[in-house]
C-alpha positions as semicolon CSV with decimal commas, in nm:
position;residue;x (nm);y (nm);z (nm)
1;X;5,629;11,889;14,509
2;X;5,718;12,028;14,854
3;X;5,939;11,854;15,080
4;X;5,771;11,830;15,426
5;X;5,925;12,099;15,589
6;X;5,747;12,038;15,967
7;X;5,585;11,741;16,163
8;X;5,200;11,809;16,010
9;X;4,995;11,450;16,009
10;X;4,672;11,442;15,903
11;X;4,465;11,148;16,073
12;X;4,108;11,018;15,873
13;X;3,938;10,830;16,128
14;X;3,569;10,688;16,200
15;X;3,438;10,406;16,409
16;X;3,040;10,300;16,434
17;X;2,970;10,291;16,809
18;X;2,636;10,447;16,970
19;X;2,641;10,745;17,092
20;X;2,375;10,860;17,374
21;X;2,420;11,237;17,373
22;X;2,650;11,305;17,085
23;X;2,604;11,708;17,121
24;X;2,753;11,638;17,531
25;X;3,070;11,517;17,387
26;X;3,111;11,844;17,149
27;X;3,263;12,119;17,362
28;X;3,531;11,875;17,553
29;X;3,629;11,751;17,186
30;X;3,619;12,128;17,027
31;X;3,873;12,283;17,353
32;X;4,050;11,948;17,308
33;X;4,107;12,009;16,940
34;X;4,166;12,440;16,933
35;X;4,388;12,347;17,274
36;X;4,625;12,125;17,084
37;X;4,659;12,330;16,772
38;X;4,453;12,059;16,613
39;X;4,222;12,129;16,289
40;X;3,979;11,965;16,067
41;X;3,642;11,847;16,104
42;X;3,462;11,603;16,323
43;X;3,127;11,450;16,320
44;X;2,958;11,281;16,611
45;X;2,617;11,112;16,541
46;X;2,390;10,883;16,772
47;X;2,624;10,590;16,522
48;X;2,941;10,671;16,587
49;X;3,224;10,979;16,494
50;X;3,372;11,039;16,155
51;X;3,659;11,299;16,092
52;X;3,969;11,415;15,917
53;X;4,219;11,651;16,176
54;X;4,567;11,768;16,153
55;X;4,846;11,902;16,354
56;X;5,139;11,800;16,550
57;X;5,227;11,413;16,561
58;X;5,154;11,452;16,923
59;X;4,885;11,681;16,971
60;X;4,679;11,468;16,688
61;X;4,762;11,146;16,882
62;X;4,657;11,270;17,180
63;X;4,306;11,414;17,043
64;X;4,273;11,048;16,897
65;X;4,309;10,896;17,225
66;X;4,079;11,098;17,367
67;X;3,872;10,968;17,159
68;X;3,941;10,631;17,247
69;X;3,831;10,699;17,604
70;X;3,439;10,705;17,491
71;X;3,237;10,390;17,577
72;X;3,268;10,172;17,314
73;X;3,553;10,353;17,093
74;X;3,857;10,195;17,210
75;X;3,869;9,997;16,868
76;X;3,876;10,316;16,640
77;X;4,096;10,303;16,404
78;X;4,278;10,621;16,201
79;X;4,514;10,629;15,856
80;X;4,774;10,912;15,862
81;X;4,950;11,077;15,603
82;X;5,139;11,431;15,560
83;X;5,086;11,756;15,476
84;X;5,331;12,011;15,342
85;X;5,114;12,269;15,453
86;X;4,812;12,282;15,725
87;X;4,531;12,129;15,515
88;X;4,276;12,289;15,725
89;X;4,202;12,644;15,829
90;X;4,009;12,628;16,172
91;X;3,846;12,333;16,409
92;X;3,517;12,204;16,363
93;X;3,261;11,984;16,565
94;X;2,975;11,899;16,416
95;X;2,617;11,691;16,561
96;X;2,478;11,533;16,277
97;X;2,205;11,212;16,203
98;X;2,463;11,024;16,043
99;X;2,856;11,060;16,023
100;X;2,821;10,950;15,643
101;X;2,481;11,090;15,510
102;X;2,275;10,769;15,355
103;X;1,934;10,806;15,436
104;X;1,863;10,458;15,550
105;X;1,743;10,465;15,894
106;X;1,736;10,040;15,875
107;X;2,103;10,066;15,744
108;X;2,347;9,967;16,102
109;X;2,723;9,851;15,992
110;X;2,785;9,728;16,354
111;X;2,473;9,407;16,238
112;X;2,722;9,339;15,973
113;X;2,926;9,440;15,678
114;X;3,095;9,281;15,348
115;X;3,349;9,097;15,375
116;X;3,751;9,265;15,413
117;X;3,985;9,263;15,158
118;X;4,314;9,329;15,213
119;X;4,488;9,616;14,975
120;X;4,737;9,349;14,909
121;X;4,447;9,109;14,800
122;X;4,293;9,416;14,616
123;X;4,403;9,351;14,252
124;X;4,275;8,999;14,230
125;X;3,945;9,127;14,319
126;X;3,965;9,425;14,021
127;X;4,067;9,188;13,793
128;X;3,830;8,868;13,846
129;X;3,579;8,853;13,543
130;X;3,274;8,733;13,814
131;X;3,354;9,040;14,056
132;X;3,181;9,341;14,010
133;X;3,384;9,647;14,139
134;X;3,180;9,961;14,246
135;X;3,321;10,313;14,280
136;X;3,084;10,422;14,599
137;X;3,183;10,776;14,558
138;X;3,078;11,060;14,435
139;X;3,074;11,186;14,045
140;X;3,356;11,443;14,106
141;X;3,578;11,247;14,307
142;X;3,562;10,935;14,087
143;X;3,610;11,199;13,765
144;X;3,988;11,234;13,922
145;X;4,087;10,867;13,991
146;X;3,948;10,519;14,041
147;X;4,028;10,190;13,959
148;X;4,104;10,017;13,594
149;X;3,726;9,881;13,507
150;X;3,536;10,012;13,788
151;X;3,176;10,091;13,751
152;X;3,099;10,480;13,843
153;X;2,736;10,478;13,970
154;X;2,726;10,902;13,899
155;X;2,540;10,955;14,205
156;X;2,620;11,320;14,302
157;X;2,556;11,241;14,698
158;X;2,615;10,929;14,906
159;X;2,193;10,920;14,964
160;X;2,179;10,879;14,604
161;X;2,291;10,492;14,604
162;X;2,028;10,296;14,686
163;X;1,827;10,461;14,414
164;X;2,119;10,326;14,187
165;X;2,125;10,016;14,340
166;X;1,783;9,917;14,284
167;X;1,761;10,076;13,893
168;X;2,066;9,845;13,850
169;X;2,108;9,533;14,064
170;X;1,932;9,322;13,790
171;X;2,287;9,349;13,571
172;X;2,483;9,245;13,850
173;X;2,293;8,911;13,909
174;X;2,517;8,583;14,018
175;X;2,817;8,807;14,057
176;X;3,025;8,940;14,333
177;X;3,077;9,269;14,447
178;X;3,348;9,470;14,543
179;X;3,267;9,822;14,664
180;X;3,522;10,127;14,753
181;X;3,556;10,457;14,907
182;X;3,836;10,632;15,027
183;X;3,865;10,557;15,378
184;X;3,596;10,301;15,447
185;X;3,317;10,459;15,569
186;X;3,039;10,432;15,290
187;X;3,128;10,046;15,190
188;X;3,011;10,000;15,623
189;X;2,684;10,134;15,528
190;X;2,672;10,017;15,164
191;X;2,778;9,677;15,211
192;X;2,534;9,683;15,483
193;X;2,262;9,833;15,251
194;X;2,340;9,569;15,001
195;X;2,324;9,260;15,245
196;X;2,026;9,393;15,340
197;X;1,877;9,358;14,984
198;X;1,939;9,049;14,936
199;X;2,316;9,072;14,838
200;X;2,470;8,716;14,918
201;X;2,848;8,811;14,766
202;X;2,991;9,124;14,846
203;X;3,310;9,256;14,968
204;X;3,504;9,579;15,015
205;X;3,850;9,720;15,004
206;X;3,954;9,747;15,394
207;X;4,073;10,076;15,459
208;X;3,996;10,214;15,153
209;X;4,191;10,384;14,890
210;X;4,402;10,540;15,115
211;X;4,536;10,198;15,224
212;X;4,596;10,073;14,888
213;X;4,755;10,394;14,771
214;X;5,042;10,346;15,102
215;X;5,036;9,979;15,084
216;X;5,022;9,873;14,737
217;X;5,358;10,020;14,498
218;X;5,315;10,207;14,205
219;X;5,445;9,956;13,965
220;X;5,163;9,707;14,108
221;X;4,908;9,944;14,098
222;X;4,530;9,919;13,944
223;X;4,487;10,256;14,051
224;X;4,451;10,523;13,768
225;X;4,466;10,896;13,843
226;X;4,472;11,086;14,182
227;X;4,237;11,037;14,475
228;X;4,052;11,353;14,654
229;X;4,033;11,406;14,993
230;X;3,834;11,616;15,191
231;X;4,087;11,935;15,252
232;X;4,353;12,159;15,153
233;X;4,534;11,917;14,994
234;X;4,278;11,800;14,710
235;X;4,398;11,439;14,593
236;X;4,687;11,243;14,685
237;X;4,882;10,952;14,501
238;X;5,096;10,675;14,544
239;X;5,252;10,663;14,868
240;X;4,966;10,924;15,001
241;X;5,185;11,241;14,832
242;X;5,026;11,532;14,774
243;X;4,819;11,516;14,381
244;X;4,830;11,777;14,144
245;X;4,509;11,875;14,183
246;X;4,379;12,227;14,323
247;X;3,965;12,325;14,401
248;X;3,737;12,539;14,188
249;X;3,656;12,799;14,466
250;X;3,344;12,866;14,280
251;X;3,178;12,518;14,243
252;X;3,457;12,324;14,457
253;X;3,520;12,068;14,206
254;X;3,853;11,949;14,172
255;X;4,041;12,063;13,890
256;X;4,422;11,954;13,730
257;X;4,642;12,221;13,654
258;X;4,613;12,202;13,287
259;X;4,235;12,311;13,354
260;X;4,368;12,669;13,444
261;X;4,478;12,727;13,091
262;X;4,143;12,640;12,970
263;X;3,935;12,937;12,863
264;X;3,660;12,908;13,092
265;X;3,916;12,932;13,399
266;X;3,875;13,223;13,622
267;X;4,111;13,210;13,925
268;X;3,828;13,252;14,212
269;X;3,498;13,274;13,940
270;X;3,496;12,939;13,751
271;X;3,642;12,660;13,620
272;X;3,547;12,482;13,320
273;X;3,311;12,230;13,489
274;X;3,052;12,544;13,641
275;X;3,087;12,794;13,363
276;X;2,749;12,740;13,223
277;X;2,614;12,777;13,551
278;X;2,740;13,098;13,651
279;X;2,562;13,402;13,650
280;X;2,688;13,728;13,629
281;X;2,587;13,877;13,975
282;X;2,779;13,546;14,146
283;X;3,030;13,591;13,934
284;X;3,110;13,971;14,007
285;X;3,098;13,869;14,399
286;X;3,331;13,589;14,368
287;X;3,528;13,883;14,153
288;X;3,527;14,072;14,477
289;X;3,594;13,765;14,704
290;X;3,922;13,736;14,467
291;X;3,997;14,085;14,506
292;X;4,021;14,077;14,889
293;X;4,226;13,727;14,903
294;X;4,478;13,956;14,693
295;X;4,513;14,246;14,917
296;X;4,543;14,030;15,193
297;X;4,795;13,842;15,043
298;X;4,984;14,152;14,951
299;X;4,963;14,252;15,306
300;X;5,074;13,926;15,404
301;X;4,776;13,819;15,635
302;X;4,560;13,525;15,494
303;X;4,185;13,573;15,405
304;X;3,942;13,357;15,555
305;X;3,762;13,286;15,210
């Protein structure tokens, strides 16, 4: 692992608020963000903003207080952690439907959500026979990590839950649940979904697994494996360090070292998880792709692929 070798925080932040015009707000935030050396991505919806930046301590905490100055985003709340290297590549702004795709127009976190539990609290939940704990997720972030015992729905996409939910809320009767994510944002809507369906006893881990991974030590830990995130760093683990973990540039899966030496790997083609998939005329273009990211490196400029 590399020691931090400058002042690069990355800040994961949302906050459910409406939003009039959400594409009026985009150019301020976008010369805000490329003004202040600040990258990552940011998603403004009619419900709210969602994002992940980085940069200097100072230019990120002012971008985040901007922010703050919208009507009704004072509260918003971010987690930070550090990067050895920029985790992101450019600045984005994005106007979307939803900052966290669910397709569930009736779905509205600010009605009401399940109840908080601390990270501290956390492994009494995890281990109480009459709780139910959910891995909200999707498939190839809860293949890296989750929690000891936690059900993994294999949805693919966030808008695939409530089809879950309703093939399998009939094994979960008289229990409670417990639902996680890794910052937050899909236990708002899916504790919300659930409530909505009739849920009387449901909960979620506040903050998400990026709390618990800063809050909660190692030795005390329920936590197995690494947890991804959404940039150049791939997963994190205890203590929000950098995982071991690098992306499949081909399917953009996560994959552990050890799945380089795997036969299947191509550095730039495939991985083991999209091999069967591949066919030969993507495969000789992400050749190509991988050709160019080496002249560039021996050049010493950095490719944008």
């Amino acid at each position: 692992m590399r020691a931090i070798s400058c002042v690069m925080i990355v800040a994961a932040f949302y906050h459910f608020a409406p939003v009039a015009e959400p594409a009026r707000l985009k150019a301020p935030l976008a010369k805000l963000g490329c003004g202040g050396a600040v990258k990552g991505t940011v998603l403004i919806a009619p419900e709210g903003v969602n994002g992940t930046v980085a940069g200097p301590a100072e230019a990120v905490h002012r971008f985040l207080a901007h922010i703050r100055t919208w009507p009704g985003f004072a509260g918003l709340r971010h987690k930070e952690s550090q990067s050895a290297e920029p985790p992101f590549r450019r600045f984005k702004v994005r106007v979307k439907r939803e900052i966290v795709t669910m397709g569930q127009p009736a779905v509205d976190p600010r009605a009401g959500v399940g109840t908080y539990v601390t990270p501290g609290d956390w492994n009494a939940v995890v281990t109480d026979p009459n709780t139910v704990v959910i891995d909200v997720r999707n498939d190839y972030e809860v293949a890296i990590g989750s929690f000891a015992g936690a059900i993994d729905p294999g949805t693919a996409a966030f808008g695939d839950f409530p089809t879950w939910w309703a093939r399998n809320e009939d094994r979960f009767a008289g229990k409670r649940v417990a639902m996680f994510c890794t910052g937050g944002i899909r236990c708002e809507k899916s504790t919300n979904y659930l409530i909505s369906q009739g849920a009387n006893d449901v909960c979620h881990l506040e903050g998400g697994i990026l709390a618990y991974l800063k809050d909660v030590p190692a030795t005390q830990s329920l936590w197995r494996g690494s947890c991804f995130v959404f940039d150049d760093r791939v997963s994190l683990d205890h203590g929000l360090s950098e995982g071991p973990h690098i992306l499949c540039h081909a399917c953009r899966r996560p994959i552990h070292p050890d799945d380089r030496q795997r036969p299947e790997y191509e550095e730039g083609v495939q991985c083991h998880l999209c091999a069967d998939d591949q066919t030969a005329e993507r495969a000789d273009r992400f050749r190509e792709r991988q050709r160019q990211i080496a002249l560039a490196r021996a050049r010493g400029s950095q490719h944008l692929a």
